[in-house]
Structures are given as structure tokens and as C-alpha cells.
C-alpha positions in Angstrom: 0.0 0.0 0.0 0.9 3.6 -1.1 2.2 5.9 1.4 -0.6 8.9 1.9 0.5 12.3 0.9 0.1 13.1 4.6 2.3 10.4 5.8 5.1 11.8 3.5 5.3 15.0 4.7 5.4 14.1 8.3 7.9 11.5 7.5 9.8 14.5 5.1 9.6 16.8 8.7 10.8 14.2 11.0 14.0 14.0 8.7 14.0 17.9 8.8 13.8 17.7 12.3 16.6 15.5 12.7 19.0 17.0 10.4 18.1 20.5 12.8 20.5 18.7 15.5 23.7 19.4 14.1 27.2 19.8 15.3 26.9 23.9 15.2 23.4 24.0 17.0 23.6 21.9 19.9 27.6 23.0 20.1 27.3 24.6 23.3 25.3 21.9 24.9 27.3 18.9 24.0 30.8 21.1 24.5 31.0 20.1 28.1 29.1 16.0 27.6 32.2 14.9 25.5 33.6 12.7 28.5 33.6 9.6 27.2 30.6 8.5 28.3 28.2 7.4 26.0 27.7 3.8 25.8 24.6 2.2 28.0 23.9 2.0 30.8 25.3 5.4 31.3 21.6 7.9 31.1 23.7 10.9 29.9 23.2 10.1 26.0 19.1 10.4 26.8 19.5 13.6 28.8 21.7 15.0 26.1 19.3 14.0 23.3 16.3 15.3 25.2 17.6 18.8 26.0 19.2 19.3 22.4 16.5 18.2 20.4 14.4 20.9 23.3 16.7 23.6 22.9 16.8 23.6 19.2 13.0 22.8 18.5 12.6 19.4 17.4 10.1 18.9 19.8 8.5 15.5 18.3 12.4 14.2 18.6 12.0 15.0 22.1 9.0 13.7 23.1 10.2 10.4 21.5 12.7 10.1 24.5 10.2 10.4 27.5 7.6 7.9 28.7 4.9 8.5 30.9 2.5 10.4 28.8 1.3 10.6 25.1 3.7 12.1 22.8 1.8 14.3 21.3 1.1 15.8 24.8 4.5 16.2 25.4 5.0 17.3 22.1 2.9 20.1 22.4 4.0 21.1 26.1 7.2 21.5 25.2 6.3 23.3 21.7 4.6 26.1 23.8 7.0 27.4 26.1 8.5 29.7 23.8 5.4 31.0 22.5 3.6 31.2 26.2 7.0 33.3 27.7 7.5 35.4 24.1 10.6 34.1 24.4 13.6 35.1 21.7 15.8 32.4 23.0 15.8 29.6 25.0 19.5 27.6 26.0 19.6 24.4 28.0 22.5 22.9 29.6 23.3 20.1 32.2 24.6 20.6 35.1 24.4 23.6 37.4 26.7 26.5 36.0 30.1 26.7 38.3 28.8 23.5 40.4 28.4 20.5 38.4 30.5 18.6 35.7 28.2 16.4 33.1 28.8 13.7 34.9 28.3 14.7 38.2 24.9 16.0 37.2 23.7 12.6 36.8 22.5 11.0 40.2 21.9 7.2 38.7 20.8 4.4 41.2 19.8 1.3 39.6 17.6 1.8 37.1 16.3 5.1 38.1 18.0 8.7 37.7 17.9 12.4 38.5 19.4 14.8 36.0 19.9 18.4 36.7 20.0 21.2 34.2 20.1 24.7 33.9 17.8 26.7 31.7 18.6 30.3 30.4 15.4 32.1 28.5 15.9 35.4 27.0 12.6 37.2 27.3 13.6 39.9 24.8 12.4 43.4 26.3 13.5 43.4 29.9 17.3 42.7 30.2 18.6 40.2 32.3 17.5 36.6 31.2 15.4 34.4 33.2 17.5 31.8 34.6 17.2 28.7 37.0 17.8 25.2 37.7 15.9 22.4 36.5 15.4 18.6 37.0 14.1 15.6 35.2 13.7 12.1 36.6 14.7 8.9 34.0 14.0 5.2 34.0 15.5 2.5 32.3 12.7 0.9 29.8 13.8 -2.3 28.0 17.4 -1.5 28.6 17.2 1.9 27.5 17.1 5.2 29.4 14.4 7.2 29.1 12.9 10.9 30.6 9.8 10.8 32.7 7.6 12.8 31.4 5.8 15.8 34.0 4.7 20.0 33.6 7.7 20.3 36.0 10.4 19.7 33.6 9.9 22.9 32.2 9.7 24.8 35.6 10.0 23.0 38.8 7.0 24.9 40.2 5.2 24.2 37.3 1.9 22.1 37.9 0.0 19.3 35.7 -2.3 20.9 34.0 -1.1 24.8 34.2 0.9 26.8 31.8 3.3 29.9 31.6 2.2 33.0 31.3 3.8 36.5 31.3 2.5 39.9 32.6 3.7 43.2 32.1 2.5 45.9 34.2 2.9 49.6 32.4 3.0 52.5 35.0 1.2 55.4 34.8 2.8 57.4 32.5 4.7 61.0 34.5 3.8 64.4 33.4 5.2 67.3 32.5 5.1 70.6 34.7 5.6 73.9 34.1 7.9 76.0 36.6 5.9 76.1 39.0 5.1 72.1 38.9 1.9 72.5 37.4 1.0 69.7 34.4 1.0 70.7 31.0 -0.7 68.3 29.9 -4.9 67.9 29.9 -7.0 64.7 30.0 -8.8 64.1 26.4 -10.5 60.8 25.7 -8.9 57.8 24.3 -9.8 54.7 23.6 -7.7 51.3 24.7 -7.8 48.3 21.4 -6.9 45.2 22.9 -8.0 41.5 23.2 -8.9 39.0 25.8 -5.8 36.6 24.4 -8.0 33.4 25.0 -11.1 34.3 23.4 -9.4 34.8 19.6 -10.3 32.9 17.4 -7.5 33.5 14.8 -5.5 35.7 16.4 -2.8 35.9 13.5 -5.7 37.8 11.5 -7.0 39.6 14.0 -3.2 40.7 14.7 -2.9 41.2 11.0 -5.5 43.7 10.3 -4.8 45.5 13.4 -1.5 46.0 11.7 -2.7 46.6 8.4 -5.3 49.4 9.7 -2.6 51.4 12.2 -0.6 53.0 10.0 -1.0 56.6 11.7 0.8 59.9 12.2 2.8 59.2 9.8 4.6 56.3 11.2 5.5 52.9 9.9 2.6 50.0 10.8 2.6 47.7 14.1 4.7 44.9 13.8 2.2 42.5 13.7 4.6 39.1 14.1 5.8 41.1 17.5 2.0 41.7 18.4 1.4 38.2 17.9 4.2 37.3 20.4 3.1 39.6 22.7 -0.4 37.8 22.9 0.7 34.6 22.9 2.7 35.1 26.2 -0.4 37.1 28.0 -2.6 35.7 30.1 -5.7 34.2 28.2 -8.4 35.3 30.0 -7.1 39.3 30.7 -7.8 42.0 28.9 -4.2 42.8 27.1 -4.0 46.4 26.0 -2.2 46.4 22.5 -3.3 50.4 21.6 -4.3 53.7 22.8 -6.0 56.0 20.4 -7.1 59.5 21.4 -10.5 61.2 20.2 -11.7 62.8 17.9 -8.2 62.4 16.4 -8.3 58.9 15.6 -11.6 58.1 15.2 -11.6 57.4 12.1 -9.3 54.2 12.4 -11.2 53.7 15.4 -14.0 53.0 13.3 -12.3 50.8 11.1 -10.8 48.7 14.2 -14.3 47.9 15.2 -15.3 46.1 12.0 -12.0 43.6 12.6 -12.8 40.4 15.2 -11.6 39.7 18.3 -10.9 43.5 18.9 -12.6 44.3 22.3 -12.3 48.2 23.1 -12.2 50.1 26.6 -12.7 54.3 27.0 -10.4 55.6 29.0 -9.3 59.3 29.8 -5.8 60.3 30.4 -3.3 63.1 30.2 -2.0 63.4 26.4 -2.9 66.8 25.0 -0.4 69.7 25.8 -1.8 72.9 27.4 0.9 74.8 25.8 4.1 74.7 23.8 2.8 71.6 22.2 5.7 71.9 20.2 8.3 71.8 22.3 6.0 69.3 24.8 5.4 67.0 22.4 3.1 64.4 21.0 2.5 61.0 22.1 1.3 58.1 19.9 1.3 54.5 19.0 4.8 52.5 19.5 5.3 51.6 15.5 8.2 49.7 14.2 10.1 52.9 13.6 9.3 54.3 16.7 10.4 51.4 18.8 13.8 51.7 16.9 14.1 55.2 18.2 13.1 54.4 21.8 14.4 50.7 21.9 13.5 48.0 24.9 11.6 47.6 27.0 8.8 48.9 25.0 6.8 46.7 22.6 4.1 47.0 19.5 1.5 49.4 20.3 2.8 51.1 23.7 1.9 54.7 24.3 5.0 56.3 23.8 6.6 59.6 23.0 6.5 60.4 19.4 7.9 64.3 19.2 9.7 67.1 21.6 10.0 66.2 25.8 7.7 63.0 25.1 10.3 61.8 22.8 13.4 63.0 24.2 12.8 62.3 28.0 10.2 58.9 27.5 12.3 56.4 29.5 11.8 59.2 32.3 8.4 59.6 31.7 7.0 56.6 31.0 9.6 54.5 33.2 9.9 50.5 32.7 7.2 48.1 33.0 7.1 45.1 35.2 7.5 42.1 33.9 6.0 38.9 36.2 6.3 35.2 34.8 3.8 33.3 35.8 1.9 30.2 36.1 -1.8 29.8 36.0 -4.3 26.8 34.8 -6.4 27.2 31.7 -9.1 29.8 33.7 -6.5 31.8 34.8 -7.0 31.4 38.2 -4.8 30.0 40.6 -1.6 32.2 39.2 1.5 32.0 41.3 4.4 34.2 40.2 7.4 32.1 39.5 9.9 35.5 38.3 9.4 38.7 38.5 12.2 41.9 37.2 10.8 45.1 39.0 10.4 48.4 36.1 11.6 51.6 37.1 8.7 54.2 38.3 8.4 57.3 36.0 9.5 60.7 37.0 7.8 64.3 36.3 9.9 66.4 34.0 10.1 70.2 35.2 10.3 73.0 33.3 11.3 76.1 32.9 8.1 77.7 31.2 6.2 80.1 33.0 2.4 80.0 32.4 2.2 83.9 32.2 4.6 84.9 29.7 3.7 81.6 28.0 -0.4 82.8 27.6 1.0 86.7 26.4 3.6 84.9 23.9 0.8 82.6 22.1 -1.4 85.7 22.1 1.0 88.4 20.3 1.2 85.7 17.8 -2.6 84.9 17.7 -4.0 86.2 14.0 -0.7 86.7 12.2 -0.9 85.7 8.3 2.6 84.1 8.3 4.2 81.5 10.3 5.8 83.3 13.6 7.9 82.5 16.7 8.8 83.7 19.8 11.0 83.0 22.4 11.2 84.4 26.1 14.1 83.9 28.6 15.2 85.6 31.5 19.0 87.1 31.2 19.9 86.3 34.8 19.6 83.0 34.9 19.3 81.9 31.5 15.8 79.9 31.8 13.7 79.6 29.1 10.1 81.5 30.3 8.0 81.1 26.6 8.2 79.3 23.5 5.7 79.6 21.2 4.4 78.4 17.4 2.4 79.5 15.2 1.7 78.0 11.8 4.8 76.1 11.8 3.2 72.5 11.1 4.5 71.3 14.5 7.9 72.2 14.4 9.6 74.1 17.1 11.3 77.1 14.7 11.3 79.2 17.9 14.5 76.4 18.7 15.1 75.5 15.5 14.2 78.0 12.8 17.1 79.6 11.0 17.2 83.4 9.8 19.3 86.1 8.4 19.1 88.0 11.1 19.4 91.1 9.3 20.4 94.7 11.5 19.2 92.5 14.9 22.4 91.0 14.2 24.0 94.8 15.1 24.0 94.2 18.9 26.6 91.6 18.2 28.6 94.1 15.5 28.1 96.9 17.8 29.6 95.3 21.1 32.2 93.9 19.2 33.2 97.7 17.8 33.0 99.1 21.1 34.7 96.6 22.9 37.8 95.9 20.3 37.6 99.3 18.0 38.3 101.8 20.7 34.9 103.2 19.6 31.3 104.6 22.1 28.4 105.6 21.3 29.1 109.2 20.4 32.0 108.4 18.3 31.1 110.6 14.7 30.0 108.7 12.0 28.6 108.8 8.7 25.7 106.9 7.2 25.4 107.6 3.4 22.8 106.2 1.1 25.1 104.2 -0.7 28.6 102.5 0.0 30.3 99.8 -1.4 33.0 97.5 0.3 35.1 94.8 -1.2 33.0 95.4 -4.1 30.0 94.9 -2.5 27.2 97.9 -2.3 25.1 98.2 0.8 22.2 100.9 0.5 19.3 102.7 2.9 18.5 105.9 3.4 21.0 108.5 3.8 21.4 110.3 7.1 23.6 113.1 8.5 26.7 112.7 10.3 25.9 111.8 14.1 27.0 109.7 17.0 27.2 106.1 16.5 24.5 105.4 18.8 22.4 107.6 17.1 22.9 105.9 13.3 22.6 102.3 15.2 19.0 103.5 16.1 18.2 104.6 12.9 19.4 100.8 11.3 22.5 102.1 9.2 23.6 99.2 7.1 26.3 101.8 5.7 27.5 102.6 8.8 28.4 98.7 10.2 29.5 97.8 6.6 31.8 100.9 6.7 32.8 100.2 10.1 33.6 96.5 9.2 37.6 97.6 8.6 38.0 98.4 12.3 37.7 94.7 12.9 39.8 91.7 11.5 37.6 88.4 10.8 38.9 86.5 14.0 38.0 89.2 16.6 34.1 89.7 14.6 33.7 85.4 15.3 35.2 85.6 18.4 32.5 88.3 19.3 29.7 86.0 18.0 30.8 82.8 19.9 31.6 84.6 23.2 27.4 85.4 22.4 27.1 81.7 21.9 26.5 81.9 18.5 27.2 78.6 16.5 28.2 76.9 20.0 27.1 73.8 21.5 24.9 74.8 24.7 24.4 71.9 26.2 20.5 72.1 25.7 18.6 69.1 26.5 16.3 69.5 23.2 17.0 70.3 19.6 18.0 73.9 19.1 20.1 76.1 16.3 22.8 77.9 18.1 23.3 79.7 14.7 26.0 80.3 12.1 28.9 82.5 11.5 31.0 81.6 8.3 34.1 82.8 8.1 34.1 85.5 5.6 36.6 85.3 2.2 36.7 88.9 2.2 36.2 92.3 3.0 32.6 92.0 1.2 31.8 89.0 2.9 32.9 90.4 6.4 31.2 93.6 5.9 27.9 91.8 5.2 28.3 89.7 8.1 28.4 93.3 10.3 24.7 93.6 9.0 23.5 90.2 9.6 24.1 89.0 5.9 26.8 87.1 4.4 25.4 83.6 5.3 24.6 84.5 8.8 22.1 82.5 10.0 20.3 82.8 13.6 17.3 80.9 15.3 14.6 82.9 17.6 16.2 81.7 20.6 19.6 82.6 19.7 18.7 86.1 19.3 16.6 86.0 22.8 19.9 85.1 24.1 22.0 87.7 22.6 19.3 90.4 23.8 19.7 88.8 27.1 23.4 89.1 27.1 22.8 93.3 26.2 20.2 93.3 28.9 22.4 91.7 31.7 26.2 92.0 30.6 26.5 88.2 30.9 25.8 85.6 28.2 24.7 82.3 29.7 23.8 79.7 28.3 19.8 78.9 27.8 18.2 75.6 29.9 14.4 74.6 29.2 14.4 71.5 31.7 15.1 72.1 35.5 17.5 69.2 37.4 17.9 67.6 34.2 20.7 69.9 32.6 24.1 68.9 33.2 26.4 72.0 33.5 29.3 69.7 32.6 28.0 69.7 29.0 27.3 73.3 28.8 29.6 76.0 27.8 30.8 78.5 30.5 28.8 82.3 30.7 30.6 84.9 28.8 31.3 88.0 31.1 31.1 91.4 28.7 32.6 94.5 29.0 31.1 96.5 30.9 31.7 99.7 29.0 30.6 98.3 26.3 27.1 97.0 27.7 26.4 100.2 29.2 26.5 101.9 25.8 25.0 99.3 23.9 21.9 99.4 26.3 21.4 102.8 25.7 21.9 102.2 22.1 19.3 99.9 22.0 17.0 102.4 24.4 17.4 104.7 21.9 16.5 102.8 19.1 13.0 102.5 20.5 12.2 105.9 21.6 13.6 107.3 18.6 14.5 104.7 16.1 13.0 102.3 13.7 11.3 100.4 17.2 9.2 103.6 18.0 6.3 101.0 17.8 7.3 99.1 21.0 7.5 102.5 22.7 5.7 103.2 26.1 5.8 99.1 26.9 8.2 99.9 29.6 11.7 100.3 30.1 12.1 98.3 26.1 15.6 98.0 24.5 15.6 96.2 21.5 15.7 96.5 17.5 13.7 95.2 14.3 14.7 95.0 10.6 13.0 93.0 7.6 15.2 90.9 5.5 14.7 89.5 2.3 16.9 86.8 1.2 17.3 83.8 -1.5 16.4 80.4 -0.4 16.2 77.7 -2.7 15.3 79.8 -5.9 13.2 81.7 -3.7 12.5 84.9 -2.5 11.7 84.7 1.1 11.4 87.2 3.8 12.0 87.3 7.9 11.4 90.3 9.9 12.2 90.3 13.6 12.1 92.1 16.9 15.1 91.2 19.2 14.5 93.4 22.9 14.7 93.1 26.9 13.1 94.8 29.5 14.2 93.7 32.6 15.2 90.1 33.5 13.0 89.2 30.5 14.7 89.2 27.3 12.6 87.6 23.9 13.0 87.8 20.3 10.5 87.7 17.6 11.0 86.0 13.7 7.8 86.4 11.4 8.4 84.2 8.4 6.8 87.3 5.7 6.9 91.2 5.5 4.9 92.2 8.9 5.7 94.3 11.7 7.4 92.2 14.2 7.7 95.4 16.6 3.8 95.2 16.8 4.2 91.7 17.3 6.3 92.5 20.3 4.2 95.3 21.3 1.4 93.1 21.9 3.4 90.7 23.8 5.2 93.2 26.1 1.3 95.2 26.8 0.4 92.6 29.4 4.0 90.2 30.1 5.7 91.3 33.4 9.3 92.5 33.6 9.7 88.9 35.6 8.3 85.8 35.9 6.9 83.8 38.8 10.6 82.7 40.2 11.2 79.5 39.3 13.6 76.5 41.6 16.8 77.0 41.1 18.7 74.1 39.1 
């Protein structure tokens, strides 16, 4: 009689099977069992056949080599341990580790024997492995040696009739304060997608489409083999959490989840949304394939995690490390006794520097503009960041990040460098002509008398700084601009653009760079720093987070002249009440400047204008990405912000 089709191909696996315990996978098993010892009645050739053909998934192989139960039983308890612990390796080896030889491990009398072993599981997400000792009775059958099968062979505390299960226990995600230790965040409603593991019917589809329908914000899609993992390992009868979605953003994959079976679905509220700064605060979401590359372990498929600004940047802070408890429970999931368990870390609240105050006045000076704009608030003595606000800029934080010609605004680091290194004041004569060319360069405005320096720096002379370029060498104008912490590393604990200086070819190049040209580039918060250093004679370096900024990383504060500060403050005074920033006149005690640049960016014409002022221990600058009036902008801001701020902890 013909062999069925069916009998074949379990004969054609069996082979398979065997041929899977080679030399190279069971090398680290057998290393220490070459003693000599492998004729009968010796039991060490059955333990070493059991464990290798365990380790290395041959699992029928190894349930051939045990009495004491069907095969197939055995078969399958054994074929499940991976699977029920989500486990990305399992190693088996006799003996105990730094106690027993192979031989020794062996306890034979007669025709009984006890065999100890050691079993090593990598669970994947947590660290350290699981590890312990095991132990297998044998019997000699018809002259042969053979394992006796029971549940405790794979765990000693294992009972007939339970199985291994693995919980992991998120914590409540931290939050993020403002100064004052206030959240930031607000509670919106969300919905949990998850599954009761045991009640799937074909959880490899439902897993599948869950996959298939997640691809959000942009991300890649759940992994949907690590999903399936994931499930496999939970207890059966739990609900198991596999995604958070907020409302109203996500309803619309919400809606598609509920047509895909064996989805159950729980409302929950909890604190996602940011108050304010949401782009510096940042956004959480779904834990995607990319994502999870970015954050690594512990987290797995679908975890609320960090996807942009502090969520991001500080998550393992925020969100700490689960708990992860191995388990064993019957088929109800009753009865569970914890056989391992590797304690998470709790999450911490990350502080602040933002104050709610300036915050609220920043967001509404911006509030209405046609362009995107950005503004950023710090205080000069300390260097603390008070406000950092968005608007129209797609989610990116260009109040940190955006980079400008700064234009004239870029004076207050030409000026202090020409009265600090040019023997110059502010009522040294100078001229400011319509036209004047350097290097071959031509710089133009409106043509003014002869006056004191101060007084053509308040009128916005380009002629004047690109005359008065030849008083300085290149290396004393860069110097200037780092010792402002422009183009330096500060040490911030989130993205930022410190700015650029290139080092000019020329005398047209350098003379540009005196009025903000040239391939200068600046972000907001560069130029809030540089008003900051006018305001207070200092330049320090700008934190955001509070306890979390390591000083070792930060560059030192830049003591200026100060000469050269008190005449560039009164510079800057006069450029408000009778300059080109009469518009921010009557805020206060305001020093500052504004200019509108138009430059070339990628075959484009594109404009910036800015307002770059202090007033007080409160120092800001303001970049509107279009022709507008960016003193307005900080006329509005300054009407109702305080000199100060609430005063915040110190670091």
C-alpha cells in the first residue's frame, strides 16, 4: 500500500527535524558531555538527546525520548514554552553553572536517575535573562534510558495541567510641569484596542488587520509578528491592551478597528494633549516599528509612547519601565503564582522652565498673524527659558530651531564687538550715506547726516556697520559671535540652532556679516539670548528643563565688557524711543531692535522680519516668516507680560 500524501510530509519533517540537531546547534550543549561516556547504561546520552533536540525545536524528537504520557502531549507542552513566555531564545544545559560537571549532574541508582540542568530564556524586552535550575527524573525501559515525562520539567513549580504566562505591568505614564510644577498636559479621551488573548479565534488575522489598519501619524505600521508574540505570552483570559488611540483624532481608524474580530475596546481618559508649547512638549502616539527603533526595549508593538519634543526626548523618564512577572496559571487563569518577576523603574515628572504667564501673552501676540511666527522668552539672569511659542509652523519648534538672516538685529553683536575691540562709544562721529560699497559689495538705505554712533545704530544704518567693518579683523568679529554663543554647543537638553557665523573670504563678505548678511544664519532663541546678554552683561547659556541639565555639557557664561554693555543698552533704548522700534515705545523700560530681510532660499524669494529686545530680567526675540511688523508683534506681547516671571527653583 501507497504511502498517503500526509504520511510523507510528516515522514519528510521528522527527517527535517533530525537534520536540525547538528554539530553547530547543539555546540554549546554537547561542548561540556564529551567525556567519554556514551555507551549504556550510562543515562547521559538520553538527557543529552532530550535537552538538544528541546533547545533547538525538534520537539516531536524530544517527546520520543520520554515515557509517561502521550507524545503528542508532550509534544505540544514542550512546543509552547517559547510562544507562552514570548521568548527570543531559549539555552539548555546540564549541570548547574560553576557547580556540576556532566557527569556529576547525573545521580543514577539502579535503574532510576535524577538529571539536573540549567535553563537560560531570554525574554527579549527586559534585560537580564530568566534563569534557573531544572530537574528531570529517568527510567530504564527495556534496557534503554528514558525521561519521565511531567509539567515540572519545564519549571520546577510548574503544575499538571497549568501553563506559563507573562504579565507586564505599564505605570502610569509622569507628566510634564511647568515651573511652578503644574501639568501641561490635559486629559482628552482615548480609547484602549486590545484583546482578551484566550477568546481569539485566529488571532494571526485579527493581529494582522490590526497592523494593516494602524498605519498613523505618519509612522510605519505595528509589527504584527511582535503583536502576535506579545499575545501569545499574555494571560488568556485578561484583557491585554495592545493600543491607545485619542478622540476625535483617531476616530476614524477607530471605526475601522471595530469592524476587525476579536478586537474588544475600553474608554479611558488620560493626560495626552499639551496645554501649551505643544511643540516643544510634544506628542504622544502608538509604539510603531520605527518608533520602537528610536526608543528601543523595553517597550513593545503598540505602547503609548513619546513620538515628538520632551515626550520623545525624555520617555524612559516619563514613562519608566514596566514590570514584567512570569507566571503560572491553569487554563481559567485562576490559581496564578508568580514564578519570576524583574521590578520596572517608576516614571518621574519632568520640570520646566516655562512660565504659564509669559507663555499665555507669547501665544497671544502671535494669535491672527498671516505668516508663520515664533517667539522666544528667557530671563538674562539666569538663563531659563520663560516662553516658547508656534504659530503656523506645522508642528515644528522654529522658535529652537528656525534659521534666519538675522538682518540689522544681528548689530547688537557688530556693535559690542566695535565698542569693545575698535576703541569706539556711542558718540563716536560717524557717517551713514545712502550708498557705500566694500570689497566690491554695495550696501544701501536711506541717507542720514553725520551723528553719533549710537544715534545711526537706532536709525538701522547698514552703511555705517558695513563701513565700520575695517576696524575689525575676521577672527575678533567670530570671536565676538561665539563669546554670544552663536554657532556653539549649549548643552540644551532638546534640539536647538545655536546659529552660524561663516568665516568670511573677504572684505565684502565680512562687511555683510556686520549687518546680519553674508550667510549668517540665527534661530529665535539665539537672538533672545543675545538680547539677554545686552540686557544683563552676561551671556549664559539657555536651559528649558530644570534638574535635568548637566552643566558639565554646557559651555561657560561669557562675562562682557562692561563699558561696552552700558553703551549698547542705551543704544538699544534709543533705538525704541527714537529709532526704527518707536512701535514698542511706552511698553516699559524696552531695548531692543527690528529689521526685515529679504533673502534667497532655494530659488526663492523669502522674507523674515524680527524684533530682538529686553526689558528687565525678561529678554525675547521675535522672527515672522513674511513682510509684517514684528515690533507690533512685540508690542502686543510686552502690553500685558511682566518685567519677571513667577521665580522658578533653582537648578
Amino acid at each position: 500500500m501507497s504511502m498517503s500524501n500526509r504520511a510523507r510530509r510528516r515522514a519528510a519533517a521528522r527527517v527535517t527535524r533530525r537534520r536540525v540537531i547538528s554539530a553547530t546547534a547543539s555546540a554549546g550543549l554537547v561542548a561540556s558531555l564529551t567525556t567519554g561516556c556514551w555507551a549504556e547504561p550510562s543515562a547521559l546520552p538520553a538527557v543529552r538527546d532530550f535537552l538538544i533536540a528541546w533547545q533547538v525545536g525538534n520537539y516531536e524528537a524530544a517527546a520520543g525520548r520520554t515515557v509517561g504520557a502521550d507524545r503528542e502531549a508532550v509534544e505540544q507542552a514542550l512546543g509552547q514554552v517559547r510562544a507562552q513566555l514570548d521568548a527570543a531564545s531559549l539555552r539548555l544545559a546540564l549541570g548547574v553553572p560553576g557547580q556540576d560537571t556532566a557527569t556529576k549532574a547525573i545521580d543514577k541508582k539502579g535503574d532510576r536517575a535524577d538529571a539536573r540542568f540549567s535553563v537560560k530564556v531570554d525574554l527579549g524586552e527586559n534585560g537580564q535573562p530568566w534563569t534557573y535550575t531544572g530537574l528531570m527524573r529517568l527510567e530504564r525501559v527495556g534496557g534503554k534510558w528514558k525521561v519521565v515525562w511531567d509539567p515540572s520539567i519545564i519549571n520546577p513549580r510548574l503544575e499538571p495541567g497549568q501553563r506559563l504566562a507573562v504579565r507586564t505591568e505599564v505605570p502610569r505614564r509622569a507628566l510634564i510641569t511647568d515651573a511652578q510644577g503644574r501639568s501641561l498636559l490635559r486629559d482628552v479621551q482615548a480609547v484602549n484596542v486590545g484583546v482578551f488573548p484566550g477568546r481569539l479565534q485566529d488571532p494571526q488575522r485579527t493581529l494582522g488587520q490590526l497592523a494593516k489598519v494602524t498605519k498613523i501619524d505618519g509612522g510605519r505600521r505595528l509589527d504584527a509578528e511582535r503583536l502576535l508574540g506579545r499575545v501569545r505570552s499574555a494571560p488568556p483570559h485578561q484583557f491585554l491592551p495592545l493600543l491607545t488611540l485619542q478622540q476625535p483624532a483617531h476616530n476614524g481608524v477607530i471605526q475601522q478597528l471595530t469592524r476587525v474580530p476579536g478586537l474588544d475596546f475600553q474608554q479611558v481618559k488620560a493626560p495626552i494633549a499639551p496645554t501649551i508649547a505643544p511643540e516643544l512638549i510634544g506628542t504622544l502616539g502608538p509604539a510603531t516599528s520605527d518608533r520602537l527603533q528610536q526608543v528601543g526595549a523595553p517597550y513593545q508593538p503598540g505602547d503609548t509612547i513619546g513620538v515628538s519634543g520632551l515626550q520623545l526626548l525624555q520617555q524612559r523618564r516619563l514613562a519608566g519601565t514596566p514590570t514584567v512577572r512570569v507566571v503560572a496559571q491553569d487554563p481559567g487563569g485562576q490559581n496564578t503564582e508568580e514564578l519570576r518577576a524583574w521590578e520596572g523603574q517608576q516614571p518621574q515628572d519632568v520640570r520646566t522652565t516655562l512660565a504659564r504667564n509669559v507663555q499665555a501673552n507669547a501665544d497671544s501676540a502671535l494669535a491672527g498673524l498671516r505668516h508663520p511666527a515664533s517667539l522666544v522668552a528667557l530671563r538674562p539672569s539666569t538663563g531659563e527659558v520663560w516662553a516658547v511659542a508656534n504659530h503656523g509652523t506645522n508642528g515644528r519648534n522654529l522658535a529652537f530651531e528656525g534659521a534666519y538672516p538675522p538682518g540689522m538685529t544681528f548689530g547688537i553683536v557688530s556693535a559690542e564687538a566695535l565698542l569693545t575691540h575698535a576703541g569706539m562709544d556711542q558718540d563716536t562721529r560717524t557717517t551713514c550715506p545712502g550708498k557705500v560699497t566694500v570689497g566690491g559689495q554695495t550696501f544701501t538705505n536711506r541717507a542720514r547726516p553725520d551723528a553719533a554712533f549710537g544715534t545711526h545704530f537706532a536709525l538701522a544704518c547698514q552703511t555705517t556697520l558695513a563701513q565700520l567693518s575695517a576696524k575689525l579683523d575676521a577672527k575678533t568679529l567670530l570671536g565676538e559671535a561665539a563669546r554670544l554663543g552663536i554657532g556653539k554647543s549649549w548643552g540644551l537638553s532638546v534640539p536647538a540652532f545655536s546659529g552660524t557665523v561663516p568665516v568670511p573670504t573677504g572684505d565684502a563678505q565680512k562687511a555683510a556679516i556686520m549687518v546680519g548678511q553674508g550667510g549668517v544664519q540665527v534661530s529665535p532663541l539665539t537672538m533672545a539670548l543675545v538680547a539677554a546678554a545686552a540686557q544683563n552683561g552676561t551671556w549664559k547659556p539657555p536651559y528649558v528643563l530644570q534638574n535635568l541639565t548637566n552643566p558639565a555639557e554646557q559651555p561657560q557664561a561669557q562675562n562682557l565688557q562692561p563699558e561696552s554693555i552700558s553703551d549698547l543698552k542705551q543704544m538699544l533704548r534709543r533705538t525704541v524711543t527714537a529709532g526704527v522700534a518707536g512701535e514698542v515705545n511706552g511698553r516699559g523700560d524696552i531695548a531692543g531692535i527690528t529689521d526685515q530681510v529679504t533673502y534667497q532660499e532655494a530659488g526663492r524669494t523669502r522674507t523674515v522680519s524680527w524684533f530682538v529686545g529686553s526689558r528687565g530680567d525678561l529678554a525675547f526675540a521675535v522672527a515672522v516668516e513674511g513682510a509684517a511688523s514684528a515690533a507690533q508683534v512685540a508690542a502686543r506681547f510686552l502690553t500685558t507680560s511682566p518685567t519677571t516671571a513667577t521665580r522658578t527653583p533653582t537648578r
